[in-house]
N, C-alpha and C positions, 0 to 999 in steps of 0.2 A: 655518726655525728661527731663521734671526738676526732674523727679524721679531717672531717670538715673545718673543723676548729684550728688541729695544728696545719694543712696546708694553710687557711688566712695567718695563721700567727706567724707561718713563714714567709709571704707574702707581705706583709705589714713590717718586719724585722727587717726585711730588703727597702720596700719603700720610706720609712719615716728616714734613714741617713741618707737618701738618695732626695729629701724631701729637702731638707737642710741646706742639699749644693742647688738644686734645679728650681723648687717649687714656686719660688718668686719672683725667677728671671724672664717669666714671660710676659709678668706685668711690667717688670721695669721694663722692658724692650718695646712693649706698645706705650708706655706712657712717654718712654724716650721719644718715640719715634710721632709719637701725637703733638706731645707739644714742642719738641724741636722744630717740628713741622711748621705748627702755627708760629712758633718765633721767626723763623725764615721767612715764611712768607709776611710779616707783618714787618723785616726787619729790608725787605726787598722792594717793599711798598712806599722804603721813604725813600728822598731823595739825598739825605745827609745819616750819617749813621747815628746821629742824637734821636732820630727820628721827626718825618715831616709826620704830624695830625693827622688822620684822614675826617670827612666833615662828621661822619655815624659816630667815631670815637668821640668826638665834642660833645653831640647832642646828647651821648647817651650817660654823658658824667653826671651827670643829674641823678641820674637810676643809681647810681654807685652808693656802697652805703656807707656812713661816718666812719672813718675820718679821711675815707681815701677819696670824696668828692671834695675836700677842701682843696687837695694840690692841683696842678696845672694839669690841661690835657698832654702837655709835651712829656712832662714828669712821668706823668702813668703811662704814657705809652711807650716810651724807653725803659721804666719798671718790667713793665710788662712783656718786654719784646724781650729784653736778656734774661729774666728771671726766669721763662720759655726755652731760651736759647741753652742758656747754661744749667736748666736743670734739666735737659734732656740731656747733653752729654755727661752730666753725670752721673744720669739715671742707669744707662750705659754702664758707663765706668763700675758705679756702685760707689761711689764715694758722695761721700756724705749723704746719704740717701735719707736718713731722718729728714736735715734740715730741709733739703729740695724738696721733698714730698709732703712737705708742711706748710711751704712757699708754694709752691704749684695747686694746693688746695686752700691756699688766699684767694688765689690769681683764682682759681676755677668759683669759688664761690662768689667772688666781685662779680664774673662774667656770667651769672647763674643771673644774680640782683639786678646790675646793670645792663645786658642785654637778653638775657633767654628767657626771663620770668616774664609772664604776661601784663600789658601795663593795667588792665583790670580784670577783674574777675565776678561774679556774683555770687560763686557755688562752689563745691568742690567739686563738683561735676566738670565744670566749665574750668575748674585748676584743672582738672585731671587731661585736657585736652592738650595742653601744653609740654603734657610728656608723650612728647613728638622728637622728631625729628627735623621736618619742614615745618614752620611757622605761619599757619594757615590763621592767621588774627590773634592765635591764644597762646605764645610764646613757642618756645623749642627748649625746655631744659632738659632732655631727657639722656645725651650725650653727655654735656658736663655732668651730669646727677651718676652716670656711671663710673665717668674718671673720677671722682670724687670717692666712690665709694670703692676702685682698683688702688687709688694712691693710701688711704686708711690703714691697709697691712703693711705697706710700707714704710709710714709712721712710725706704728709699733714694735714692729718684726724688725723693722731694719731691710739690708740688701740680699740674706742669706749668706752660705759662705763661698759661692763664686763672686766674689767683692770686691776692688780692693778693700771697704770698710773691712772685711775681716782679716785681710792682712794685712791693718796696720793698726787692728787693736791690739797687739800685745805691745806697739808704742804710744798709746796714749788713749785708749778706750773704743767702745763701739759706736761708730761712724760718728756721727754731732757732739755726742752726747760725752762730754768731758770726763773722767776715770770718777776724779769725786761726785760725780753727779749719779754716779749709777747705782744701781742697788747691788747690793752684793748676795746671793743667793745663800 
């Protein structure tokens, strides 16, 4: 048994610093590459780079929750369309990866309220159908509900240290989050 123990403790010695460089770079890369995605195609969709409206994005500002259904549909949809754009190539990069992944889980949770949630329900039963994929009458959040919950480590953890957020904290702190702001261990 105690051999059992020091192979894992060697094992685990190798993995937690190889955890540090690798372990969070595969969600930046899919969330780059997810909502990069959606900003391209939503940014190819207009006909001017402010972005033209499409009529589903109008109807669905209704759904949107306070304060972001007070602004124009042109507003949100240029919000939305660079805030995508640019925080997948940052997600990428690893710079500033707080704040993007904080902004990308605005945009995801507006697009959870305002298009994926079901427009009624009666049960949780009948919630529960909604965590789909296709939208068979009972919404589709089950894709945003995930990037939401890949962009979360993100948040907190940061980019890891394949980043540049980590080499360019020792010029002014870890990625968003300003030197005074931080806690200091």
């Amino acid at each position: 048994m105690d051999k059992i123990h020091l192979y894992w403790k060697r094992v685990v010695n190798v993995l937690e610093p190889a955890g540090d460089w690798v372990a969070l770079l595969p969600i930046r890369l899919l969330m780059a590459y997810e909502f990069g995605n959606a900003g391209l195609r939503k940014f190819r969709a207009s006909e001017t780079w402010w972005g033209d409206v499409p009529g589903w994005f109008e109807k669905s500002l209704v759904n949107f929750p306070f304060p972001i259904h007070l602004f124009s549909p042109g507003f949100n949809w240029f919000m939305v369309t660079w805030i995508e754009i640019l925080g997948g190539i940052a997600l990428v990069l690893g710079l500033f990866t707080r704040f993007w992944a904080f902004s990308l889980i605005i945009v995801t949770w507006v697009a959870i309220l305002g298009v994926h949630w079901p427009d009624s329900y009666s049960s949780l039963a009948e919630l529960w159908k909604g965590y789909a994929i296709s939208d068979d009458g009972f919404g589709n959040y089950r894709i945003p509900l995930l990037f939401l919950a890949m962009l979360f480590p993100l948040v907190f953890r940061g980019a890891g240290k394949l980043s540049l957020d980590h080499l360019l904290a020792p010029y002014g702190g870890q990625g968003a989050i300003p030197r005074r702001l931080q806690i200091s261990h």
